[in-house]
PDB file of N, H, CA, C and O in Angstrom:
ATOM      1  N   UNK A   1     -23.068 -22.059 -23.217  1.00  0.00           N
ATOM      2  CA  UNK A   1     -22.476 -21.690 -21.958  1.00  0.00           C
ATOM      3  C   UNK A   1     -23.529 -21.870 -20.863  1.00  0.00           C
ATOM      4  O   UNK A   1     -24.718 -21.577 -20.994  1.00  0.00           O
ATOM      5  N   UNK A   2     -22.997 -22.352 -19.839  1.00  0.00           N
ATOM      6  H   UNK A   2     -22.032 -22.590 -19.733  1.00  0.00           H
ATOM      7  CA  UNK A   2     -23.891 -22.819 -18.553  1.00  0.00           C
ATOM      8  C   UNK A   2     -23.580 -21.439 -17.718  1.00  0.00           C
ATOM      9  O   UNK A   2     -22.443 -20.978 -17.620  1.00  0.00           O
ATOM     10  N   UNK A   3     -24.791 -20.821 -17.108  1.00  0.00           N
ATOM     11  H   UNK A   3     -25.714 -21.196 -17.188  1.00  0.00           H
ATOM     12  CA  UNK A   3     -25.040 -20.052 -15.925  1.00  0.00           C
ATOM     13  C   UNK A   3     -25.042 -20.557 -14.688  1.00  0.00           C
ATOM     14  O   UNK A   3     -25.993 -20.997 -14.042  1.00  0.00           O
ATOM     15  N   UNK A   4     -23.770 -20.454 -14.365  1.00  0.00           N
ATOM     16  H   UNK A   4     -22.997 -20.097 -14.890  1.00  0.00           H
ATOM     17  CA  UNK A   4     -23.660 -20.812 -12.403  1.00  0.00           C
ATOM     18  C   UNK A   4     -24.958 -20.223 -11.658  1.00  0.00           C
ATOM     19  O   UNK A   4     -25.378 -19.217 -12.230  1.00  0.00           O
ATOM     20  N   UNK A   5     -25.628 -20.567 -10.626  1.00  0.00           N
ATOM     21  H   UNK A   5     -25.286 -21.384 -10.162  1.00  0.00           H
ATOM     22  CA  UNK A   5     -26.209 -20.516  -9.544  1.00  0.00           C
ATOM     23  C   UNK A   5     -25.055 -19.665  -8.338  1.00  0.00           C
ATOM     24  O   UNK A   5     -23.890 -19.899  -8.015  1.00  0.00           O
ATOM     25  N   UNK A   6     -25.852 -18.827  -8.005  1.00  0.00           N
ATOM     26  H   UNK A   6     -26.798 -18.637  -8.267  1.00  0.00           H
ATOM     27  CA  UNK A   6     -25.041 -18.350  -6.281  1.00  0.00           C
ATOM     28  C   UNK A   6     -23.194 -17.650  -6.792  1.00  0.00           C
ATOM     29  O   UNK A   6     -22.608 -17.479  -7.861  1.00  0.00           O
ATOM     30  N   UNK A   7     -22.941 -17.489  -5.682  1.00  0.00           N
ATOM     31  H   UNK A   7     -23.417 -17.628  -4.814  1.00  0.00           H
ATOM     32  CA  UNK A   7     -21.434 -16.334  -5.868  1.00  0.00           C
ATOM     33  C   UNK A   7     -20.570 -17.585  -5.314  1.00  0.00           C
ATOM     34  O   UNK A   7     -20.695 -18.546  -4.555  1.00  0.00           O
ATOM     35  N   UNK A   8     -19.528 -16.922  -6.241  1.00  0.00           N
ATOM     36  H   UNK A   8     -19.426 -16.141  -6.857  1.00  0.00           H
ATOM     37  CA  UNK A   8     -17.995 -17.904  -5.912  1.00  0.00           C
ATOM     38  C   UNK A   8     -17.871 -17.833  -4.495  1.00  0.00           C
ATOM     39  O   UNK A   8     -17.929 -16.786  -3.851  1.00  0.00           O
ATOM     40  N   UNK A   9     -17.670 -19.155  -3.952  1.00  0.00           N
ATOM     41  H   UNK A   9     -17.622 -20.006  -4.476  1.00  0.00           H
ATOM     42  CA  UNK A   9     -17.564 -19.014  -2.679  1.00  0.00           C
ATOM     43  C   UNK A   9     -15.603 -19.166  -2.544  1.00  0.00           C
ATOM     44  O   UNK A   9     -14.867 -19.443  -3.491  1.00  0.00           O
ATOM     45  N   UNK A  10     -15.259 -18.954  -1.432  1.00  0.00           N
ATOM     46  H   UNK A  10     -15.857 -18.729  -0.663  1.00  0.00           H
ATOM     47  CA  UNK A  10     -13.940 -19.224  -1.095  1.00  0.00           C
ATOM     48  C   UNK A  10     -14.022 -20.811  -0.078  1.00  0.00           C
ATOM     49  O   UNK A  10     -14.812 -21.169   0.796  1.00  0.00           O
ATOM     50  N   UNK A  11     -13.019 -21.359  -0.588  1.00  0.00           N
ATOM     51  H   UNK A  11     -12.377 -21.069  -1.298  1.00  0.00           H
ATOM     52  CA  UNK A  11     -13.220 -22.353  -0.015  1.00  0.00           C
ATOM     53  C   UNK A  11     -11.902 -22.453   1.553  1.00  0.00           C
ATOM     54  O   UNK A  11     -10.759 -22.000   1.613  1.00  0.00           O
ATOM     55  N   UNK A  12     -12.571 -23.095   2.424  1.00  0.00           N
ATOM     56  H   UNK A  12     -13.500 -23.464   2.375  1.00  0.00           H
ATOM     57  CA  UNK A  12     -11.956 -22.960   3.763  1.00  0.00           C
ATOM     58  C   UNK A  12     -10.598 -22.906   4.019  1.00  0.00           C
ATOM     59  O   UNK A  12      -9.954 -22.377   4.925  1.00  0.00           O
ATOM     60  N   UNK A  13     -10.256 -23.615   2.955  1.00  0.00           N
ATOM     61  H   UNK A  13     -10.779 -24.045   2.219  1.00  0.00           H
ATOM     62  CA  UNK A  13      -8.574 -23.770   3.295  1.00  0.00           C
ATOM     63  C   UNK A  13      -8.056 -22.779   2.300  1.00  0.00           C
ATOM     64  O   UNK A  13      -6.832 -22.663   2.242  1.00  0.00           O
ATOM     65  N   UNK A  14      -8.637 -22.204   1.678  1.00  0.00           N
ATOM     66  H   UNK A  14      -9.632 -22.299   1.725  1.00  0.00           H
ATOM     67  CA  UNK A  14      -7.954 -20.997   0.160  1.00  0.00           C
ATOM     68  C   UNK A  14      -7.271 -19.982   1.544  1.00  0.00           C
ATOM     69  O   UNK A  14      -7.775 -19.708   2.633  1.00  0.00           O
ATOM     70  N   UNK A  15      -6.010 -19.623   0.974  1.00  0.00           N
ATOM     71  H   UNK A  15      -5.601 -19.846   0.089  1.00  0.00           H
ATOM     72  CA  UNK A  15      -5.115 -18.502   1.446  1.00  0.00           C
ATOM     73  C   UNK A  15      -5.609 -16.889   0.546  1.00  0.00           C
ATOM     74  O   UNK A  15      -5.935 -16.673  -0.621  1.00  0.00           O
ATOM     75  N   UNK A  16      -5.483 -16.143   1.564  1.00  0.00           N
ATOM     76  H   UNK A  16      -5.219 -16.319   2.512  1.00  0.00           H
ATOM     77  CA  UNK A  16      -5.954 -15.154   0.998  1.00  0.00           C
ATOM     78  C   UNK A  16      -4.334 -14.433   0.716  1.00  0.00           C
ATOM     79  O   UNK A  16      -3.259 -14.631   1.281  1.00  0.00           O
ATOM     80  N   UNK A  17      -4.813 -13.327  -0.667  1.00  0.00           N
ATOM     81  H   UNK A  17      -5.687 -13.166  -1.127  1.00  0.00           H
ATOM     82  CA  UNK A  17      -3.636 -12.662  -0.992  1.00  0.00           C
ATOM     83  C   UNK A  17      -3.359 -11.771   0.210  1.00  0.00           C
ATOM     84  O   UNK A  17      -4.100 -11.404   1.122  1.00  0.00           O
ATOM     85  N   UNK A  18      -1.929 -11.501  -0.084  1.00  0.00           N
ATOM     86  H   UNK A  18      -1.328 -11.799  -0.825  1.00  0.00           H
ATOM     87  CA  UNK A  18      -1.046 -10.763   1.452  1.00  0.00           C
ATOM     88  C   UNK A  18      -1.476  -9.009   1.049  1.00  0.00           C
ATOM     89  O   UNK A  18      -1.113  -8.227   1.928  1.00  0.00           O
ATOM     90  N   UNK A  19      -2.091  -8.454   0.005  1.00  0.00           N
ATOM     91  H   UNK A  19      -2.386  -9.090  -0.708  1.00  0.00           H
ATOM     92  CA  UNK A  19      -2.502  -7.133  -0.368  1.00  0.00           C
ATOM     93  C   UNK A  19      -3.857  -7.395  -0.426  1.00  0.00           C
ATOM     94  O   UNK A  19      -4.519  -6.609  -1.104  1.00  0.00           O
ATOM     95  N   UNK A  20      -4.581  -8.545   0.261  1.00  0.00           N
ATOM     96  H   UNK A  20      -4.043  -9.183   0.811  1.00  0.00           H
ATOM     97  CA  UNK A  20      -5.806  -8.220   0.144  1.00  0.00           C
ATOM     98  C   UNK A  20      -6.239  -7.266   0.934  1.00  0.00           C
ATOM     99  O   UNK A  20      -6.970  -6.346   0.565  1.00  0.00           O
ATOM    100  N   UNK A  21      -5.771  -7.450   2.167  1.00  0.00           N
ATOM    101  H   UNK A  21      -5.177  -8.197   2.466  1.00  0.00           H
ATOM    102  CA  UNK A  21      -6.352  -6.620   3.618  1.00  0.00           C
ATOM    103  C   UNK A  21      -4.850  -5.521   3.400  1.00  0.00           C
ATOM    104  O   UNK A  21      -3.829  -6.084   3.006  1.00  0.00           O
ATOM    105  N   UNK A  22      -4.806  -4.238   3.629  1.00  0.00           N
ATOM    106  H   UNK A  22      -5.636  -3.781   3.950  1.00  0.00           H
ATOM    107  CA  UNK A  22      -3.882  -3.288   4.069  1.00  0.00           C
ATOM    108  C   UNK A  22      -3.834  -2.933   4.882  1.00  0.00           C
ATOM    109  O   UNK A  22      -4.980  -2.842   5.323  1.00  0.00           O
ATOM    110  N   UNK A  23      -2.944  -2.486   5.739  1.00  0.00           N
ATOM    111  H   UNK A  23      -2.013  -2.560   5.381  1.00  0.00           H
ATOM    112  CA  UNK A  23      -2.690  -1.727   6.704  1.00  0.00           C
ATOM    113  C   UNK A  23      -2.211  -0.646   6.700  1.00  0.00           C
ATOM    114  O   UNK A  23      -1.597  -0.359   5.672  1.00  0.00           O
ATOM    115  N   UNK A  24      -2.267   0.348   7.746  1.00  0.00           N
ATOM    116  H   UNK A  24      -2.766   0.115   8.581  1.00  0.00           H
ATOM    117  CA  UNK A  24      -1.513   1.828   7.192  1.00  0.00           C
ATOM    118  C   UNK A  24       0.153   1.435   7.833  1.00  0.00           C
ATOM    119  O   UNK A  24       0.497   0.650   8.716  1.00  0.00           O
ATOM    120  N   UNK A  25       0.790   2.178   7.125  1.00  0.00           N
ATOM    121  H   UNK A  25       0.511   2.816   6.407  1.00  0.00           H
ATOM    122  CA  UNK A  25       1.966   2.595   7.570  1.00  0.00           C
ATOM    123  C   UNK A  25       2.450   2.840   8.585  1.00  0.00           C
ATOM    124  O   UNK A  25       2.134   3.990   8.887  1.00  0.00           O
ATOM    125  N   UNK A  26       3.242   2.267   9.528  1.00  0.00           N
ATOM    126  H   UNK A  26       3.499   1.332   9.282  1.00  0.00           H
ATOM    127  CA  UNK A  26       3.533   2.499  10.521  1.00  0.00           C
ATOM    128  C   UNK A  26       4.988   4.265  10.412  1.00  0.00           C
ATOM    129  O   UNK A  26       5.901   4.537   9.632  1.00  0.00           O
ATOM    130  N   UNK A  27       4.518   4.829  11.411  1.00  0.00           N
ATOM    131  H   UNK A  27       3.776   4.608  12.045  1.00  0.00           H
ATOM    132  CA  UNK A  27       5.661   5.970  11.218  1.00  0.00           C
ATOM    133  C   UNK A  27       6.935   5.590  11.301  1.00  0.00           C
ATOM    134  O   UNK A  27       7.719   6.439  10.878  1.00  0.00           O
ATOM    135  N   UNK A  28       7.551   4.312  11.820  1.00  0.00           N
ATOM    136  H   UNK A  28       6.914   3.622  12.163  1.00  0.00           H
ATOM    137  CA  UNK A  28       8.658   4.139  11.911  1.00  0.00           C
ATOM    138  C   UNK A  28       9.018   3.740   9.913  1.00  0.00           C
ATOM    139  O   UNK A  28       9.960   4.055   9.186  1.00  0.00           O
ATOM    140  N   UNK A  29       7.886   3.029   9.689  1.00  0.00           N
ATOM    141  H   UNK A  29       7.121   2.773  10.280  1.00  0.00           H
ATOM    142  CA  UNK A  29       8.482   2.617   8.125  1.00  0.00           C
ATOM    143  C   UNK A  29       8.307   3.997   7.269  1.00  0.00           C
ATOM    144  O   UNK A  29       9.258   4.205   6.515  1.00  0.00           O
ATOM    145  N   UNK A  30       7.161   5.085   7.239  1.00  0.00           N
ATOM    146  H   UNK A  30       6.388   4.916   7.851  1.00  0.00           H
ATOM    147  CA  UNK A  30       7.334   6.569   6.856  1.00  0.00           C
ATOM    148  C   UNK A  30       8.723   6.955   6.995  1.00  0.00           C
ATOM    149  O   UNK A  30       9.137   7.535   5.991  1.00  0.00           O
ATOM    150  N   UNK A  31       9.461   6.835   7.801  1.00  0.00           N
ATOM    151  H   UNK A  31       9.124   6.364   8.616  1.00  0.00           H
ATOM    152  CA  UNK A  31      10.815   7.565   8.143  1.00  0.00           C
ATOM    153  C   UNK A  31      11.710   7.195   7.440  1.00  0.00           C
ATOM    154  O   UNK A  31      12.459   8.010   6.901  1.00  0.00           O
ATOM    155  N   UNK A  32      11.845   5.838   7.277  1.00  0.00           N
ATOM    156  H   UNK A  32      11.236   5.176   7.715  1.00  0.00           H
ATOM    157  CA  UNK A  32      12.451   4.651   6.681  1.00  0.00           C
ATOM    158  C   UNK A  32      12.450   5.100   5.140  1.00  0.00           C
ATOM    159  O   UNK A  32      13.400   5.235   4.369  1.00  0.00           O
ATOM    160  N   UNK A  33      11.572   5.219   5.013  1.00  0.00           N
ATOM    161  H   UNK A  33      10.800   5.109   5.639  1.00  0.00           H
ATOM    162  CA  UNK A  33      10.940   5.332   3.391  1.00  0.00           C
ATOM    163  C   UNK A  33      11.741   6.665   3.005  1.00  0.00           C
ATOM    164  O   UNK A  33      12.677   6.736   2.207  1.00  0.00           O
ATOM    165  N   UNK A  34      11.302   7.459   3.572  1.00  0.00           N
ATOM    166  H   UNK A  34      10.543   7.401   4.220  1.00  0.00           H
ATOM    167  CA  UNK A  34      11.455   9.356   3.405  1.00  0.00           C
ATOM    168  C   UNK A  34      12.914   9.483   3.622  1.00  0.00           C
ATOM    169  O   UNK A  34      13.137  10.676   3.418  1.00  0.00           O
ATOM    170  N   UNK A  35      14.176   8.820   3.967  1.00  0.00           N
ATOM    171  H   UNK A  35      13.995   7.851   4.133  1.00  0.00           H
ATOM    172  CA  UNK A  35      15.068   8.817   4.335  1.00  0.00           C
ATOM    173  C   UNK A  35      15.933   7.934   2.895  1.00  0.00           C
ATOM    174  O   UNK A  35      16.967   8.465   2.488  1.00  0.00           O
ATOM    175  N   UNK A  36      15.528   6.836   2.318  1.00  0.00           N
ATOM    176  H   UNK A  36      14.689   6.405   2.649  1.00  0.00           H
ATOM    177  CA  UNK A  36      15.488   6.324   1.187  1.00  0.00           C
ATOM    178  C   UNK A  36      15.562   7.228   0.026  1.00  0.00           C
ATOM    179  O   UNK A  36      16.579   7.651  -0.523  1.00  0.00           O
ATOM    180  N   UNK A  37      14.166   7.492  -0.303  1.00  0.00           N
ATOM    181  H   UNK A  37      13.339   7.149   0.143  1.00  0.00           H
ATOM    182  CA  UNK A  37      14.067   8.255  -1.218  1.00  0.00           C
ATOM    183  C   UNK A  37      14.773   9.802  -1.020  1.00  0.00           C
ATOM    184  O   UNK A  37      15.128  10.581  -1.905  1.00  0.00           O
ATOM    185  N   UNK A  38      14.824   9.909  -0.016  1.00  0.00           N
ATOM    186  H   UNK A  38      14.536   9.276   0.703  1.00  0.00           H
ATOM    187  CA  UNK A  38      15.521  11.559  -0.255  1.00  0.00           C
ATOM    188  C   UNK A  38      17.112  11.644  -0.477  1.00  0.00           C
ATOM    189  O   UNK A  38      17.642  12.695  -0.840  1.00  0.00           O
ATOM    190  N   UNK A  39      18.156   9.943  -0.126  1.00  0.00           N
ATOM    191  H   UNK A  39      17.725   9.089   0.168  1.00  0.00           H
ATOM    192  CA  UNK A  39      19.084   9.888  -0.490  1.00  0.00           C
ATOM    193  C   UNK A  39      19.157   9.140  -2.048  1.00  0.00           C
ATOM    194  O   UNK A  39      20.211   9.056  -2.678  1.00  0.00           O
ATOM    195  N   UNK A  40      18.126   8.729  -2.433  1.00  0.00           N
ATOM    196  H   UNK A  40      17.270   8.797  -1.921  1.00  0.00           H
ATOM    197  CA  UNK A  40      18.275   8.179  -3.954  1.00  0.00           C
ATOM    198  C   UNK A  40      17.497   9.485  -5.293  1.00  0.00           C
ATOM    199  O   UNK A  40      17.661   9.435  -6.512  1.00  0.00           O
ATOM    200  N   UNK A  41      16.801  10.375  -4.620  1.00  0.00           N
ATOM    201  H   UNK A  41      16.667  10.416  -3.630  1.00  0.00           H
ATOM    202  CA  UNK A  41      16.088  11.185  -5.493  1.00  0.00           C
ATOM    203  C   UNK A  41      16.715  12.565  -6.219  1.00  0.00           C
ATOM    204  O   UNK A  41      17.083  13.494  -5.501  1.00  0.00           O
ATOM    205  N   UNK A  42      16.772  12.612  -7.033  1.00  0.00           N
ATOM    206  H   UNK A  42      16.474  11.857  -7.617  1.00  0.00           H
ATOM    207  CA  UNK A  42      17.634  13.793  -8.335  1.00  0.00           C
ATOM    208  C   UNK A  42      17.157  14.649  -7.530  1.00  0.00           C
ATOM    209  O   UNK A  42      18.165  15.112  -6.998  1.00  0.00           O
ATOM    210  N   UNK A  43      16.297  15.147  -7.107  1.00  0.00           N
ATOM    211  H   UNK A  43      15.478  14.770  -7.539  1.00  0.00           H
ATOM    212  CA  UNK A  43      15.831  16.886  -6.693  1.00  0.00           C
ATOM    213  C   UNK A  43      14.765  16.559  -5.009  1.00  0.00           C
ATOM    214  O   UNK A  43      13.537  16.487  -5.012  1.00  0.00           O
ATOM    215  N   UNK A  44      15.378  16.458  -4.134  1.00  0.00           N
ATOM    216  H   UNK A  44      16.376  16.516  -4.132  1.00  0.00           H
ATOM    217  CA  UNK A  44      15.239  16.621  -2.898  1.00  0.00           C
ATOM    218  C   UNK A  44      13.628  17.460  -2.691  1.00  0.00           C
ATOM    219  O   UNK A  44      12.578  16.992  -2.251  1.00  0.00           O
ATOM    220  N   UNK A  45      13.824  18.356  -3.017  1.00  0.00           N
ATOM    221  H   UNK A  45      14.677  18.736  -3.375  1.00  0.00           H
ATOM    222  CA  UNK A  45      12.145  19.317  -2.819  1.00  0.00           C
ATOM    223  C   UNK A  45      10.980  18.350  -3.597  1.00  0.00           C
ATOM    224  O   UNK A  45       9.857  18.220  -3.110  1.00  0.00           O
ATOM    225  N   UNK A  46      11.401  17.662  -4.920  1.00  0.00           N
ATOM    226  H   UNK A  46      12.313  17.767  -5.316  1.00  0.00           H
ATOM    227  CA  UNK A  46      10.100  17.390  -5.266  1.00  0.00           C
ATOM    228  C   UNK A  46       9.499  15.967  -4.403  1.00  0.00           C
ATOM    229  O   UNK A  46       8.367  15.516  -4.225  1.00  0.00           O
ATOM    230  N   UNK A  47      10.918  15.521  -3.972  1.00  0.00           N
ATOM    231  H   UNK A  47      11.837  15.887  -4.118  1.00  0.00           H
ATOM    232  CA  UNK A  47      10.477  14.331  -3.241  1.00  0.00           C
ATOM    233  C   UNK A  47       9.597  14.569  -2.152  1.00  0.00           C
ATOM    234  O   UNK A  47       8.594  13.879  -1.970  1.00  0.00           O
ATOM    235  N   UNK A  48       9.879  15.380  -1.525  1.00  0.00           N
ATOM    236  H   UNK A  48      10.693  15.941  -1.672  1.00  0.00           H
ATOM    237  CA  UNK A  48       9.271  15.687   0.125  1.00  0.00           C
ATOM    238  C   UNK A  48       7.732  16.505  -0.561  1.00  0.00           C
ATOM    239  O   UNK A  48       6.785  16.809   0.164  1.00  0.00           O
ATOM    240  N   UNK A  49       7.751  16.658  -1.488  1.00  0.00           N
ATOM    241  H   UNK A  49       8.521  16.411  -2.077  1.00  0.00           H
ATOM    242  CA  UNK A  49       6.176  17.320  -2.082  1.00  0.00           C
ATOM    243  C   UNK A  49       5.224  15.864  -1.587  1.00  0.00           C
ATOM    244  O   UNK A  49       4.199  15.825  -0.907  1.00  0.00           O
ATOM    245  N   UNK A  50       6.047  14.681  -2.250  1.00  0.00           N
ATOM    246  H   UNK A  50       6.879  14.712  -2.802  1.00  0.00           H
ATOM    247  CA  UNK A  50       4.996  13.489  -1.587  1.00  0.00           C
ATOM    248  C   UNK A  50       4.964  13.297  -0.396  1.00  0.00           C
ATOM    249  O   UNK A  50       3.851  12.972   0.016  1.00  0.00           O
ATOM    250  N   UNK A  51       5.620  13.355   0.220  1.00  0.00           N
ATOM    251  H   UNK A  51       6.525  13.619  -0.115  1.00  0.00           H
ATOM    252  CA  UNK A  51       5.298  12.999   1.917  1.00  0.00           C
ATOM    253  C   UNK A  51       4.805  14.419   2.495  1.00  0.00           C
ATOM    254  O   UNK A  51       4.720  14.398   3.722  1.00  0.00           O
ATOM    255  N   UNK A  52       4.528  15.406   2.016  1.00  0.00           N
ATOM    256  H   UNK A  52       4.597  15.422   1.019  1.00  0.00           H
ATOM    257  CA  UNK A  52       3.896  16.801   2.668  1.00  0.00           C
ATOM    258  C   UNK A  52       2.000  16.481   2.029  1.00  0.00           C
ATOM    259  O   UNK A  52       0.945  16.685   2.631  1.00  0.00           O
ATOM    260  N   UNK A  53       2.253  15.907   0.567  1.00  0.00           N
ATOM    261  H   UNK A  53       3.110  15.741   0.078  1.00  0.00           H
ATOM    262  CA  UNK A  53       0.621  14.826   0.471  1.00  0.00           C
ATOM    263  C   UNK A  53       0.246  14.079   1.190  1.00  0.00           C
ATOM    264  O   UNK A  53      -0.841  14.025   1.765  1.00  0.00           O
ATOM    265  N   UNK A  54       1.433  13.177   1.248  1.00  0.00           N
ATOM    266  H   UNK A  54       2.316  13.221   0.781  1.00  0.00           H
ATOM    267  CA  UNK A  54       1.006  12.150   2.504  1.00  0.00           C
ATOM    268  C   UNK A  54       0.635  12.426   3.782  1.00  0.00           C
ATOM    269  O   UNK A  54      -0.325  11.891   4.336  1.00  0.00           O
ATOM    270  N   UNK A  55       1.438  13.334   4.338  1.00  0.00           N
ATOM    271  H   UNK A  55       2.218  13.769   3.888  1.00  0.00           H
ATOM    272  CA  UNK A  55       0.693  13.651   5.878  1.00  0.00           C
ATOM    273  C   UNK A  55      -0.623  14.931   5.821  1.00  0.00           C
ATOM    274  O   UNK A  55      -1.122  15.565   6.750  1.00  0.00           O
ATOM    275  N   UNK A  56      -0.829  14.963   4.741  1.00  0.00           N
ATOM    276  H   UNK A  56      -0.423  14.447   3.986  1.00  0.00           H
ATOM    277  CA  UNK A  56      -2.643  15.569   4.642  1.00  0.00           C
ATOM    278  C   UNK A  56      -3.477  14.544   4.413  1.00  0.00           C
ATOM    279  O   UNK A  56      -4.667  14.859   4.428  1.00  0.00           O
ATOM    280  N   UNK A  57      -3.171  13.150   4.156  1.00  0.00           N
ATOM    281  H   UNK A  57      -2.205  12.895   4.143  1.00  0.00           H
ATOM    282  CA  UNK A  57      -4.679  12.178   4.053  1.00  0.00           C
ATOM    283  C   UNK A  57      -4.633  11.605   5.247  1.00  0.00           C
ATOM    284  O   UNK A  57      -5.590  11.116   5.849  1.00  0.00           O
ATOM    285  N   UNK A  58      -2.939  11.690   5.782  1.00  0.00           N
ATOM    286  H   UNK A  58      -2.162  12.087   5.293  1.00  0.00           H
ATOM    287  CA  UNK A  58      -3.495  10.528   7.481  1.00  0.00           C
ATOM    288  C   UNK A  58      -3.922  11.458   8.443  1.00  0.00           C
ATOM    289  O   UNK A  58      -4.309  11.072   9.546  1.00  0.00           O
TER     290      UNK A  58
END
């Protein structure tokens, strides 16, 4: 086995993956979301337990 020299470079024209870079959530899609899941979810309280997590890290 041969040992490369130097780090993989990216080459100029390579597309980068669409989850490379994230962005936060915009509140309009939070609402969106929380409105979703609270009409598709078996038990209403445990759902909103995640979005009462969620608005303690932002």
């Amino acid at each position: 086995m041969v040992e490369r020299k130097g780090k993989n470079k990216i080459s100029p024209g390579q597309m980068r993956l669409p989850w490379a870079e994230w962005e936060a959530p915009s509140t309009e899609v939070v609402e969106v979301a929380r409105q979703f899941i609270l009409a598709n979810f078996y038990n209403p309280e445990v759902a909103m337990q995640f979005f009462d997590d969620m608005s303690e890290i932002n």
